[in-house]
N, CA and C atoms of all chains as a GROMACS GRO file, in nm:
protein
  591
    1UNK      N    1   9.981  10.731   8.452
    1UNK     CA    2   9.960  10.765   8.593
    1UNK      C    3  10.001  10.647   8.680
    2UNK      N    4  10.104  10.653   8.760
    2UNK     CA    5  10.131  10.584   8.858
    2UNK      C    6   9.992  10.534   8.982
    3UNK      N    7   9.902  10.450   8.999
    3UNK     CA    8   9.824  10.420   9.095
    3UNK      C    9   9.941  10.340   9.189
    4UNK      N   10   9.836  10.407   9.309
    4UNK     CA   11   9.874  10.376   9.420
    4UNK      C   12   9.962  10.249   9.484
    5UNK      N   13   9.890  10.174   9.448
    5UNK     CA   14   9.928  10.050   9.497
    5UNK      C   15  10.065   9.998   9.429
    6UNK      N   16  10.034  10.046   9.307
    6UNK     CA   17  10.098   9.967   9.167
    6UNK      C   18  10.297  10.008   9.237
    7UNK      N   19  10.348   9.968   9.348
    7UNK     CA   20  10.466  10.040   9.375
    7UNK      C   21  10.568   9.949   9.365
    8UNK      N   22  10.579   9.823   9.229
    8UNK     CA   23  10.670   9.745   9.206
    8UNK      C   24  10.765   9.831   9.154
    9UNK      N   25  10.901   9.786   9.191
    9UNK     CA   26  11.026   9.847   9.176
    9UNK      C   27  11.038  10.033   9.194
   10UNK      N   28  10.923  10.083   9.270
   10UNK     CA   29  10.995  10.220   9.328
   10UNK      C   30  11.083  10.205   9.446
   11UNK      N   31  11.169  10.294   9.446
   11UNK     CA   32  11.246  10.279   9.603
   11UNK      C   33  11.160  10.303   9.735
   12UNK      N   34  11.230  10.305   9.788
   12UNK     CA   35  11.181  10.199   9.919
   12UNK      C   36  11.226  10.175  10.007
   13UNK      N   37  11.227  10.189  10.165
   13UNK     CA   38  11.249  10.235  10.298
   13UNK      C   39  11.299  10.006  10.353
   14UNK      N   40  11.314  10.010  10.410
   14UNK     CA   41  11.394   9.839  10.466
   14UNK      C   42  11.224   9.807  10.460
   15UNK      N   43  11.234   9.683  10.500
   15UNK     CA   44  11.076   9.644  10.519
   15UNK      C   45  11.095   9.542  10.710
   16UNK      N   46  10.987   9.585  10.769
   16UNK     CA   47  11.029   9.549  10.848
   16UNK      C   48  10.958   9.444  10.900
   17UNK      N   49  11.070   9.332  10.936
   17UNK     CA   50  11.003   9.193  10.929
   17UNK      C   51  10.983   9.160  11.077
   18UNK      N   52  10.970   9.225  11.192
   18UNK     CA   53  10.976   9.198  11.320
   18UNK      C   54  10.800   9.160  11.346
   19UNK      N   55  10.772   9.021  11.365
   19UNK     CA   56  10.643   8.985  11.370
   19UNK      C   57  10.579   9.064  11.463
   20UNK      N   58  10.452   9.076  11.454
   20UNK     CA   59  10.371   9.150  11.541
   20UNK      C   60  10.242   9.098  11.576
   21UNK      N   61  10.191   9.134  11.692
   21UNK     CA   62  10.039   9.130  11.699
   21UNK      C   63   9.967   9.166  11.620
   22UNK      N   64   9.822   9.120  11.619
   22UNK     CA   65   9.688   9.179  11.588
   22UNK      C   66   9.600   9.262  11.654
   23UNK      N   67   9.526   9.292  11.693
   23UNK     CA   68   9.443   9.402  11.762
   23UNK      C   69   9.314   9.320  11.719
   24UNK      N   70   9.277   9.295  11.858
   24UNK     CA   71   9.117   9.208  11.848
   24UNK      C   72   9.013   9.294  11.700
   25UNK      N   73   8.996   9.377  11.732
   25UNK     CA   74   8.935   9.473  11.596
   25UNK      C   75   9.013   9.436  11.440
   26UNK      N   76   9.127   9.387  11.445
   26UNK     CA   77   9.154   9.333  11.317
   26UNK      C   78   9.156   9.246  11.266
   27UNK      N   79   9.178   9.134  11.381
   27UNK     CA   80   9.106   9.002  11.364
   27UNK      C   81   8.977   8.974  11.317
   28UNK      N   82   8.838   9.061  11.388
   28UNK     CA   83   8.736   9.076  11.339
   28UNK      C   84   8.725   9.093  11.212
   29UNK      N   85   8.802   9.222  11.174
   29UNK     CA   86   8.783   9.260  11.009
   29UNK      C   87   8.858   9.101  10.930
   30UNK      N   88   8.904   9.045  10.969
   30UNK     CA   89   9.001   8.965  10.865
   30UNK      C   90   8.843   8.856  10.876
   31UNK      N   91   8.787   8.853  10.942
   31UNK     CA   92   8.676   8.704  10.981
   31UNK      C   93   8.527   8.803  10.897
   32UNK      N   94   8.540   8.919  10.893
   32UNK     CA   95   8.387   8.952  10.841
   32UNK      C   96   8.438   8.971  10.706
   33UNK      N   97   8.562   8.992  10.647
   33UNK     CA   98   8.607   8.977  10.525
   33UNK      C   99   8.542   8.843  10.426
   34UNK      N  100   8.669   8.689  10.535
   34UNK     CA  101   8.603   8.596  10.475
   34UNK      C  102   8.506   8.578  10.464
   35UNK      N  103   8.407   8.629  10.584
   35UNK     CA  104   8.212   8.546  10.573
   35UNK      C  105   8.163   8.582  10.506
   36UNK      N  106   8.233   8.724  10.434
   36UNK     CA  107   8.169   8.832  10.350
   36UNK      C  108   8.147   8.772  10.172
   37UNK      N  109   8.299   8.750  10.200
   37UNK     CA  110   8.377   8.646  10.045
   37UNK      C  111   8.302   8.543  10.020
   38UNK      N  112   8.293   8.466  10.139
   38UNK     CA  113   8.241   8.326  10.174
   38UNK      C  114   8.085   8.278  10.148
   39UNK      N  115   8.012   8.382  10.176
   39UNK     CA  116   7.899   8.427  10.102
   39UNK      C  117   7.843   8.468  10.014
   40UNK      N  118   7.926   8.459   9.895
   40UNK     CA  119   7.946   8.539   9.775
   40UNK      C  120   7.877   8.705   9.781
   41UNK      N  121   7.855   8.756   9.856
   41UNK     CA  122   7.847   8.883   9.834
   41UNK      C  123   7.893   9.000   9.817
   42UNK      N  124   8.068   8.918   9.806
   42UNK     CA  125   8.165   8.989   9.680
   42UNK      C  126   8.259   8.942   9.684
   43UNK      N  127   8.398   8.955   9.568
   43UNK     CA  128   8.492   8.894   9.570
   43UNK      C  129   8.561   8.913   9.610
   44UNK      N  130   8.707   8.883   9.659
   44UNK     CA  131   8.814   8.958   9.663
   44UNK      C  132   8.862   9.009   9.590
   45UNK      N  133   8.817   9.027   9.431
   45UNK     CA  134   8.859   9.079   9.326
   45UNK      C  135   8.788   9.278   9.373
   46UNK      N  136   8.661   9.224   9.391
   46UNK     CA  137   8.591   9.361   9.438
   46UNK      C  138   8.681   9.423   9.553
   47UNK      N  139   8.742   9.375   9.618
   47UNK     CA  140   8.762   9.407   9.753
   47UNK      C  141   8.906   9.474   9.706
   48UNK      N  142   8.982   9.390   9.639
   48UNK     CA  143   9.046   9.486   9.596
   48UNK      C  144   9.099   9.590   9.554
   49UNK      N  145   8.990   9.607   9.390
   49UNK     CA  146   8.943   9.754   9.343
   49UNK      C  147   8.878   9.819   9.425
   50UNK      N  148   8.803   9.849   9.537
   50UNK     CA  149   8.719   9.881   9.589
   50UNK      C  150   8.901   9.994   9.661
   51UNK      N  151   8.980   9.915   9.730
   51UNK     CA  152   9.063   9.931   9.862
   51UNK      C  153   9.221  10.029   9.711
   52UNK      N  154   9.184  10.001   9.609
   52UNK     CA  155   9.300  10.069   9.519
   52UNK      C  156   9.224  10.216   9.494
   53UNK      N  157   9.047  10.222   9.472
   53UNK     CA  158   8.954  10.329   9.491
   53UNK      C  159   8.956  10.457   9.599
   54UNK      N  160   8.984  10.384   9.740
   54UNK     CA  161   9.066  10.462   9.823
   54UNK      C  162   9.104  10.607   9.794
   55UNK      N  163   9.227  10.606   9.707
   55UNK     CA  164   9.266  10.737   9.673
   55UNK      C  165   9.377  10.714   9.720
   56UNK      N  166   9.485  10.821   9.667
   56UNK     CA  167   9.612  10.830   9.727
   56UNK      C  168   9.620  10.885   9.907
   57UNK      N  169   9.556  10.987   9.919
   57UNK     CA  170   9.541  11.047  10.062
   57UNK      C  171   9.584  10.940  10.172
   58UNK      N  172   9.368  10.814  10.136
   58UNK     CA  173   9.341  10.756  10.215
   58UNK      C  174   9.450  10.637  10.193
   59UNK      N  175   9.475  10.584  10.132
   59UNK     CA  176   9.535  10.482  10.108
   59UNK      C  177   9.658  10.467  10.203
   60UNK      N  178   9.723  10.569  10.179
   60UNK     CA  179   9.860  10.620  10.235
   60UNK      C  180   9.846  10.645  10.417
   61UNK      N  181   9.723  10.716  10.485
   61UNK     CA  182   9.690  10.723  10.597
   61UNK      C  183   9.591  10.632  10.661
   62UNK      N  184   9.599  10.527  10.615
   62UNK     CA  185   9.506  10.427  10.662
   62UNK      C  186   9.595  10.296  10.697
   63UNK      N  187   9.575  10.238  10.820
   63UNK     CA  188   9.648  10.114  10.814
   63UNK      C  189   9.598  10.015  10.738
   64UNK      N  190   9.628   9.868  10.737
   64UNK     CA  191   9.659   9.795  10.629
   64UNK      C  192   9.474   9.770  10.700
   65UNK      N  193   9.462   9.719  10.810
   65UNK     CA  194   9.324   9.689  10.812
   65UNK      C  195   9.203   9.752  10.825
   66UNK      N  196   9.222   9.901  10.854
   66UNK     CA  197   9.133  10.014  10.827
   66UNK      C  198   9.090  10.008  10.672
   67UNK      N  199   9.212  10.031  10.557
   67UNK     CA  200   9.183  10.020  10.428
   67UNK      C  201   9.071   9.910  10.392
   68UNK      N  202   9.141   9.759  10.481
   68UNK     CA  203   8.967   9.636  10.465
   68UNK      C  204   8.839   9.702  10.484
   69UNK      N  205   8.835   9.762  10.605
   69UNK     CA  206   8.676   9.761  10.683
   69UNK      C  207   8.664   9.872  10.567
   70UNK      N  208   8.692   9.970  10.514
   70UNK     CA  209   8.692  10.083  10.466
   70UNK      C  210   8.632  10.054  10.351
   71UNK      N  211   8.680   9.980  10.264
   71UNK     CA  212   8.661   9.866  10.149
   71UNK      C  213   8.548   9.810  10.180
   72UNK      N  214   8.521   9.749  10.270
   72UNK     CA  215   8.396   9.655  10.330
   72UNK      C  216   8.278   9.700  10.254
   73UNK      N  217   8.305   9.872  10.405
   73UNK     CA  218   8.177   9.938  10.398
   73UNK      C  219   8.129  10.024  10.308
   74UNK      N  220   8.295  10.068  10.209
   74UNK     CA  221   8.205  10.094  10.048
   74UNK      C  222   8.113  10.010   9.942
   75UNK      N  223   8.164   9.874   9.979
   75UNK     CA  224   8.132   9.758   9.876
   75UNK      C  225   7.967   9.779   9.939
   76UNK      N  226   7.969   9.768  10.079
   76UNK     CA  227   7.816   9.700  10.122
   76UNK      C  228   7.692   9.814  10.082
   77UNK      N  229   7.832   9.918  10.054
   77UNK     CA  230   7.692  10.038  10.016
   77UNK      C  231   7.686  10.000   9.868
   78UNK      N  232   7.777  10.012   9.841
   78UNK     CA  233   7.768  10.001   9.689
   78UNK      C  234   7.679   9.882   9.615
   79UNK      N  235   7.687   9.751   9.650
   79UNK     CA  236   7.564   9.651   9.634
   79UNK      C  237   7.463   9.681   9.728
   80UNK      N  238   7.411   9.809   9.813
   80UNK     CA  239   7.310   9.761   9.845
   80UNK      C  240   7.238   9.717  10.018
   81UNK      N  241   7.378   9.647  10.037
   81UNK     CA  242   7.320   9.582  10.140
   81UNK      C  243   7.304   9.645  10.297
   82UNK      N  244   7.367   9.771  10.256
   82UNK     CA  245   7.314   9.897  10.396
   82UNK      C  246   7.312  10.004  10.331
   83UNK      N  247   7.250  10.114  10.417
   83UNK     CA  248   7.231  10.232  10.344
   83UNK      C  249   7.355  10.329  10.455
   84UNK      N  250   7.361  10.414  10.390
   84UNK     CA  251   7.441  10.512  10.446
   84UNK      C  252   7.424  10.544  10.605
   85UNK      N  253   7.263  10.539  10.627
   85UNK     CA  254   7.211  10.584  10.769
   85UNK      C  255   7.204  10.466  10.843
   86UNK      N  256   7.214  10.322  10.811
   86UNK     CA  257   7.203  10.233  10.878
   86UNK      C  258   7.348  10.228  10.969
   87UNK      N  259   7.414  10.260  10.807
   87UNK     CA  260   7.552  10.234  10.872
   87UNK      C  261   7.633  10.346  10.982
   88UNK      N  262   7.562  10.473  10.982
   88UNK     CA  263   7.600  10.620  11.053
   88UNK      C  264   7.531  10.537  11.241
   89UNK      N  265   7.415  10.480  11.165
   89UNK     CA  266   7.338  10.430  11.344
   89UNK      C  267   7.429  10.314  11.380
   90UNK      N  268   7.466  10.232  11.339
   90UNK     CA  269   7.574  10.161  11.388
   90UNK      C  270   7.679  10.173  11.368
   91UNK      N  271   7.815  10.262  11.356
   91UNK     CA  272   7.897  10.336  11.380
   91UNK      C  273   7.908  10.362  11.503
   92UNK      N  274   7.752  10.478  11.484
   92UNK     CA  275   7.752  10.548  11.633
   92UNK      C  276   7.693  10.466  11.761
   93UNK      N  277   7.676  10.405  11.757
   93UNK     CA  278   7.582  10.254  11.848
   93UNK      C  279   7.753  10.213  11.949
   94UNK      N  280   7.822  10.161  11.826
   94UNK     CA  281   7.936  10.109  11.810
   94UNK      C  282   8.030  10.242  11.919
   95UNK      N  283   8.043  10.341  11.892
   95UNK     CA  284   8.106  10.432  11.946
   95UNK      C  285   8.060  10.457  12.089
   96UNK      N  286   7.949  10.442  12.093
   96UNK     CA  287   7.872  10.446  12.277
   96UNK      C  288   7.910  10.338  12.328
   97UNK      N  289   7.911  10.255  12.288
   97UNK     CA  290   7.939  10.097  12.353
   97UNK      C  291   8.121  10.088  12.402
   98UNK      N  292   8.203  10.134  12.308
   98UNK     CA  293   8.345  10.188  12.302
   98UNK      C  294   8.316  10.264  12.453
   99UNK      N  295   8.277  10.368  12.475
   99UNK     CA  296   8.297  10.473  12.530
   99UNK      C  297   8.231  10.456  12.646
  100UNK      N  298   8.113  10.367  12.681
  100UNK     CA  299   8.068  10.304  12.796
  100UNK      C  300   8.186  10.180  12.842
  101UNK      N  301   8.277  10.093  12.762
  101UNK     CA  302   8.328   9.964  12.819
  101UNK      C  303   8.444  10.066  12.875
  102UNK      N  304   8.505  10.182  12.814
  102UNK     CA  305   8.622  10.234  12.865
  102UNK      C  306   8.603  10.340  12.990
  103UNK      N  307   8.438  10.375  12.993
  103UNK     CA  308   8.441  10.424  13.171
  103UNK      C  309   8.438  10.345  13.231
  104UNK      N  310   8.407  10.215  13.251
  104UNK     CA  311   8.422  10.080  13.324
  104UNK      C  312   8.505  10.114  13.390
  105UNK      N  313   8.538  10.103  13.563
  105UNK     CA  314   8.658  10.133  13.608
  105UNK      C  315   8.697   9.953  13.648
  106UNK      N  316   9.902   8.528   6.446
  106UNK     CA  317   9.951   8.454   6.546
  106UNK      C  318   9.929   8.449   6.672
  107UNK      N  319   9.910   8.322   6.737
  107UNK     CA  320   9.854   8.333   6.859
  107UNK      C  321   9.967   8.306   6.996
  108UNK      N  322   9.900   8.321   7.108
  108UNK     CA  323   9.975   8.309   7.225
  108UNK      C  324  10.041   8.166   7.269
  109UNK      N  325  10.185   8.137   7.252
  109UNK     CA  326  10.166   7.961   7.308
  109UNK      C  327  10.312   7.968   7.375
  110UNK      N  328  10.386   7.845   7.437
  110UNK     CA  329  10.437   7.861   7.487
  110UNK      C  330  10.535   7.879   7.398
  111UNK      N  331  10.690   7.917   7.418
  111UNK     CA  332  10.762   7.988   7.343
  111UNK      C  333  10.765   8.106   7.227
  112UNK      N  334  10.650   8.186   7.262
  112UNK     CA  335  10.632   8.304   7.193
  112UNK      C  336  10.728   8.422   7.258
  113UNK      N  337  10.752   8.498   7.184
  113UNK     CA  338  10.792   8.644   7.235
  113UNK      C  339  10.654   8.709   7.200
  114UNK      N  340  10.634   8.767   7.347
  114UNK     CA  341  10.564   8.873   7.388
  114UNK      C  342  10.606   9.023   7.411
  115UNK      N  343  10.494   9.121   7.378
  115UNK     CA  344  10.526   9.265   7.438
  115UNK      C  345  10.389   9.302   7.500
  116UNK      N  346  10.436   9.333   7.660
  116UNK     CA  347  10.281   9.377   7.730
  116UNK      C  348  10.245   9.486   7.682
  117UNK      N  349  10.114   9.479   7.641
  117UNK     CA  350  10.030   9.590   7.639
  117UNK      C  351  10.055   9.731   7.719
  118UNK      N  352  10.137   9.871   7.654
  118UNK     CA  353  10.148   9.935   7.687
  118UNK      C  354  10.030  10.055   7.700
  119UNK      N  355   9.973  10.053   7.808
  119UNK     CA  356   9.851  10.111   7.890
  119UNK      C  357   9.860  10.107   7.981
  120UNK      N  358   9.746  10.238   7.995
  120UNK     CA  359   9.722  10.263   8.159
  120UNK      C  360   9.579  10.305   8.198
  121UNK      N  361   9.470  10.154   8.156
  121UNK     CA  362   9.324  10.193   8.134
  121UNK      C  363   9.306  10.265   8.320
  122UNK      N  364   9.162  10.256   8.330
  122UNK     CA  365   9.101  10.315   8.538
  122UNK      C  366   9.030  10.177   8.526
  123UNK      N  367   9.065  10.168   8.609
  123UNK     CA  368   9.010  10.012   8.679
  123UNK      C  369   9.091   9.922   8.745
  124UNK      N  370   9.087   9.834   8.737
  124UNK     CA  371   9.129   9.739   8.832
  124UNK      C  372   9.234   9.612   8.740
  125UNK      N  373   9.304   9.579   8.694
  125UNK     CA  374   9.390   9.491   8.673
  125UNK      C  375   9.481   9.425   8.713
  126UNK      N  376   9.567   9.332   8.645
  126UNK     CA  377   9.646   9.290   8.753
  126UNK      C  378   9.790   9.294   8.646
  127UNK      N  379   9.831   9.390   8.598
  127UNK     CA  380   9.963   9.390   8.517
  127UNK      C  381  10.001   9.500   8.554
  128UNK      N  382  10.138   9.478   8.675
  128UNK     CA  383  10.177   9.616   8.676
  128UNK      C  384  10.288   9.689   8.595
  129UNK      N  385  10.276   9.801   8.632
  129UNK     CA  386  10.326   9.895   8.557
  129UNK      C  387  10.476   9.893   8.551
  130UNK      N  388  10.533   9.837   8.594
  130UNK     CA  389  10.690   9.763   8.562
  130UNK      C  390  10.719   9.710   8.425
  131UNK      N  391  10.606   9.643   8.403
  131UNK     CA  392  10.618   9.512   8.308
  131UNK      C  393  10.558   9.542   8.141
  132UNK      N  394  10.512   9.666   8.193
  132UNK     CA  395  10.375   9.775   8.041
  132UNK      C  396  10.490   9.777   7.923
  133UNK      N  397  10.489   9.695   7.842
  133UNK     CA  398  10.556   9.753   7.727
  133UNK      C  399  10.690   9.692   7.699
  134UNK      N  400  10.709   9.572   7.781
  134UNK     CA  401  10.821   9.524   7.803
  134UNK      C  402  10.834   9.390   7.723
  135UNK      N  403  10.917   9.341   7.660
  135UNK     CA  404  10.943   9.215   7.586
  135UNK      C  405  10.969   9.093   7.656
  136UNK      N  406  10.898   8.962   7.663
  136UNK     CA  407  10.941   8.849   7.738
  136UNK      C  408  10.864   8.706   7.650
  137UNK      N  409  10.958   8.616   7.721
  137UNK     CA  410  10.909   8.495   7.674
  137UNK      C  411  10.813   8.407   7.713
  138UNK      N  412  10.740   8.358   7.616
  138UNK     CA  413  10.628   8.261   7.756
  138UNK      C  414  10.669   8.141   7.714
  139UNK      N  415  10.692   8.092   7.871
  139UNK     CA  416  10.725   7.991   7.952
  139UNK      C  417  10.635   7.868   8.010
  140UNK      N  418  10.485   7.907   7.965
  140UNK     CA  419  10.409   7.815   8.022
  140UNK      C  420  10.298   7.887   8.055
  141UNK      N  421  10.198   7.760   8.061
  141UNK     CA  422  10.028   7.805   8.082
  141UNK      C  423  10.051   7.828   8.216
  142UNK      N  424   9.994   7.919   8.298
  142UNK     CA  425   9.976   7.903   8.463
  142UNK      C  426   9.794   7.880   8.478
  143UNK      N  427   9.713   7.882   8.371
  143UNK     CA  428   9.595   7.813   8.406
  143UNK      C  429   9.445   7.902   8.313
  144UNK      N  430   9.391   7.833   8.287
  144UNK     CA  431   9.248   7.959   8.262
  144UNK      C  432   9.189   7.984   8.373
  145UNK      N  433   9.217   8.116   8.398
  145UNK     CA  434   9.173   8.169   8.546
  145UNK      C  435   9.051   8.295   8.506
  146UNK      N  436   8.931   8.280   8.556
  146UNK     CA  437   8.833   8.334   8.630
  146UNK      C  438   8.934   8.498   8.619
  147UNK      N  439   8.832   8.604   8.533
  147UNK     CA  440   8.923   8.716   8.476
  147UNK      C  441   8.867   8.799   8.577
  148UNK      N  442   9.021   8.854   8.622
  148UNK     CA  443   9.007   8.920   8.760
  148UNK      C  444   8.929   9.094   8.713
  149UNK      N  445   8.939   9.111   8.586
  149UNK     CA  446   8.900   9.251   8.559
  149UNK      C  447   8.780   9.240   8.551
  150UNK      N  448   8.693   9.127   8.544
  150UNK     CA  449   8.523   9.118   8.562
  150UNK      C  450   8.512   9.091   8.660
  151UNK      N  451   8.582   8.998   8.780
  151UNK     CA  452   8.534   8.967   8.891
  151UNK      C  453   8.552   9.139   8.963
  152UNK      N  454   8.600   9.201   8.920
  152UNK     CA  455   8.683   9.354   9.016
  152UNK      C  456   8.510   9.429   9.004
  153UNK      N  457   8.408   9.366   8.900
  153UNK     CA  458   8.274   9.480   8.886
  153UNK      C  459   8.172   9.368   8.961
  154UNK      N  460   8.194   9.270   8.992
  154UNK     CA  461   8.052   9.197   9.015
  154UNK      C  462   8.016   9.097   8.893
  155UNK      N  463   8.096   9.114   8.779
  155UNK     CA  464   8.128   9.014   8.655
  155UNK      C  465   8.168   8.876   8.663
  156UNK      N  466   8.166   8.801   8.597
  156UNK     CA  467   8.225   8.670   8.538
  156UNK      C  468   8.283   8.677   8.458
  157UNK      N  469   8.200   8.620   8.340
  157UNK     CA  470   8.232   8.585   8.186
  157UNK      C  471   8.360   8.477   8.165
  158UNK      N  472   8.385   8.451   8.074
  158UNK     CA  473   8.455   8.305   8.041
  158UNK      C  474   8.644   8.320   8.130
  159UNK      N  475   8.658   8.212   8.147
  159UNK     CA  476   8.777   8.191   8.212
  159UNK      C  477   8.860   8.270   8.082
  160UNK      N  478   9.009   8.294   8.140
  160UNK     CA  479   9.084   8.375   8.044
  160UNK      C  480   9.246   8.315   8.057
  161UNK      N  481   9.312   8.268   7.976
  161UNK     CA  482   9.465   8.186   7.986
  161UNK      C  483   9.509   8.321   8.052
  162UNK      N  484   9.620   8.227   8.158
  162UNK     CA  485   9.717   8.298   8.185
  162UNK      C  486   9.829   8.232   8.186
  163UNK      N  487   9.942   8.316   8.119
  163UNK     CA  488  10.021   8.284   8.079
  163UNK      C  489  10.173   8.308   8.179
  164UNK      N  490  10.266   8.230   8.172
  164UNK     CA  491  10.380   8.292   8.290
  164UNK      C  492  10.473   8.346   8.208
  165UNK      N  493  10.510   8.462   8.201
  165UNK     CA  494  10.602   8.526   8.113
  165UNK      C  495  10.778   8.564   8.150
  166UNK      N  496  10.832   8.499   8.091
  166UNK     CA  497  11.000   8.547   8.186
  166UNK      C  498  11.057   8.640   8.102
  167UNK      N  499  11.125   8.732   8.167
  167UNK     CA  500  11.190   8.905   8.161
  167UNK      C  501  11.302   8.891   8.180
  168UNK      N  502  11.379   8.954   8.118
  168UNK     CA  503  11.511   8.973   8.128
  168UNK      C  504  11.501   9.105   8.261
  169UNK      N  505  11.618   9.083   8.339
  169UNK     CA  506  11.574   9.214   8.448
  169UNK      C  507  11.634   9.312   8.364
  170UNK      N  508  11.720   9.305   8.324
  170UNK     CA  509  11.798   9.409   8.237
  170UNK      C  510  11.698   9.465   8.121
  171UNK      N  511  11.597   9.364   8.047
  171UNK     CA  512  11.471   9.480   8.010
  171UNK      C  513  11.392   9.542   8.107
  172UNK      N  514  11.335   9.478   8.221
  172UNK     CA  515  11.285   9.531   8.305
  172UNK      C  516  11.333   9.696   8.368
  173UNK      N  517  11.439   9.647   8.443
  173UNK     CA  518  11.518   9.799   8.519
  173UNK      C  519  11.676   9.864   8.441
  174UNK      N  520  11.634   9.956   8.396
  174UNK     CA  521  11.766  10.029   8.288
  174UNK      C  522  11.875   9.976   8.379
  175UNK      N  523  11.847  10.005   8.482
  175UNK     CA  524  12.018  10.022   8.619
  175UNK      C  525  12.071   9.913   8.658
  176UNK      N  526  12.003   9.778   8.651
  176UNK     CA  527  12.012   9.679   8.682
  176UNK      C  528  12.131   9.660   8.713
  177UNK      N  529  12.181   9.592   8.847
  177UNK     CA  530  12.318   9.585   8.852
  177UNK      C  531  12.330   9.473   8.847
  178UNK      N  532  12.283   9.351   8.830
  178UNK     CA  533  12.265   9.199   8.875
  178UNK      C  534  12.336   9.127   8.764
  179UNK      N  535  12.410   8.978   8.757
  179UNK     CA  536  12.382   8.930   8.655
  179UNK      C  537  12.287   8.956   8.561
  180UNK      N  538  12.399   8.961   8.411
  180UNK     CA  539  12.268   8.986   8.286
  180UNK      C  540  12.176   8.878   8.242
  181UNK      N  541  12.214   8.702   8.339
  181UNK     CA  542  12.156   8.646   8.339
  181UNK      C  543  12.029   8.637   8.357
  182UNK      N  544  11.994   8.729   8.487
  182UNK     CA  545  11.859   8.715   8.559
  182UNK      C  546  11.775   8.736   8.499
  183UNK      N  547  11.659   8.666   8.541
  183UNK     CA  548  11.510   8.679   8.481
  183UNK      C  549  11.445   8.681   8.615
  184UNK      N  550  11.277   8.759   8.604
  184UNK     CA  551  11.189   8.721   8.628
  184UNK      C  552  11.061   8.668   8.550
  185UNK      N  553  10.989   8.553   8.631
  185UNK     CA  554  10.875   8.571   8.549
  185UNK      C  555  10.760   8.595   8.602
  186UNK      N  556  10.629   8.676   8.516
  186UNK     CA  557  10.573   8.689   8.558
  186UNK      C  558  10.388   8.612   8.529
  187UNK      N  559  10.294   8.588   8.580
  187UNK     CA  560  10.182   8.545   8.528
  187UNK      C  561  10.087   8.667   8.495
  188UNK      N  562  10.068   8.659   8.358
  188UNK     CA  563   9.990   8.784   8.337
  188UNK      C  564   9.863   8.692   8.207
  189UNK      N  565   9.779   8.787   8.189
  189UNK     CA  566   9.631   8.725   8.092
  189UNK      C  567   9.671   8.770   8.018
  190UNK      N  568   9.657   8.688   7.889
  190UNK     CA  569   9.620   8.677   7.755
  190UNK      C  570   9.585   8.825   7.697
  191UNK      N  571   9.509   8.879   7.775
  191UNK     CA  572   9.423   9.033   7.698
  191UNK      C  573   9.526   9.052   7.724
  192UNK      N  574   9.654   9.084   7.813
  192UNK     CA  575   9.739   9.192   7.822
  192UNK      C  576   9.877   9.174   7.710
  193UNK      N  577   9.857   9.055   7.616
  193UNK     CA  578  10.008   9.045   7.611
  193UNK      C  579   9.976   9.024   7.403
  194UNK      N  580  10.042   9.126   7.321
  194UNK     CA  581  10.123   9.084   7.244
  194UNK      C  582  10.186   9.018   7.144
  195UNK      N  583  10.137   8.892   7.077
  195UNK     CA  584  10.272   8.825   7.047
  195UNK      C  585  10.330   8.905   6.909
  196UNK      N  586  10.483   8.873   6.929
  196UNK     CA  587  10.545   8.936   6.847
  196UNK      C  588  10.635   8.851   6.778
  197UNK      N  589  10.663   8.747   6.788
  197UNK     CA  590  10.769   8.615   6.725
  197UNK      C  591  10.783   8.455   6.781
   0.00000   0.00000   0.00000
């Protein structure tokens, strides 16, 4: 079985090297990654398998830093360190706060 | 016989579920080792929340022409690659 990731030597579209921005939200994920690592409360070895776990679907429709946070917030369930509903109340916390800064006129 | 430098190797042709780091290019393929690249901290225990003892890794060079049937390149070329000890082989 071909996994996902594993796409050494399939063909393959140009790659495109035109530098780009970040998006404040991905910066974040790249900084709660390390503190995450940095804290040993998992590896990047985890973070890996965790983000190849994905699935083909998600993997494929997820950008490169959605797949992180995505990864994150399976790992943090998976050791433990939030529960499903903690994480649904801050999501949605997160989504009011979004949706209050953007009626801001 | 064990793994050292100037052995011929053949990677472990598999395709366990989990997490490794030998891809599927390289499964089954014949190469030479070229050198220790280090006892490294085994990424298939760190992938569960694991340790356990450091594991050699070894740097292995490929003929591309074993690698890719089509190869159009010099038959010179090689790559090499660093792969662990569990994954590899020796054969001469």
């Amino acid at each position: 079985m071909q996994r996902i990731h594993d796409v050494g030597g399939l063909p393959a579209g140009p790659v495109d090297r035109s530098p780009h921005d970040y998006a404040p939200w991905e910066k974040k994920v790249d900084a709660i990654m390390r503190l995450m690592i940095g804290a040993d409360l998992f590896t990047l070895d985890e973070m890996r398998r965790t983000i190849e776990e994905l699935g083909p679907g998600a993997y494929e429709e997820l950008s490169y830093y959605q797949r992180w946070i995505q990864a994150a917030a399976n790992l943090a369930l998976e050791k433990g360190l939030v529960t499903p509903s903690e994480l649904g109340r801050a999501i949605e916390a997160a989504k009011a706060r979004h949706a209050e800064a953007a009626a801001c006129p | 016989m064990s793994v050292t430098v100037g052995t011929t190797v053949r990677v472990l042709q598999m395709d366990p579920p989990g997490h490794h780091r030998t891809p599927r290019f390289v499964r089954g393929k014949e190469g030479v080792v070229v050198g220790l690249a280090g006892r490294m901290p085994d990424a298939e225990r760190l992938a569960y929340g694991g340790r356990g003892p450091d594991q050699p890794v070894w740097r292995v060079r490929f003929r591309q022409t074993t690698l890719w049937p089509d190869y159009v390149g010099d038959p010179r070329d090689t790559v090499v690659l660093d792969l662990y000890e569990h994954w590899l082989e020796p054969r001469r």
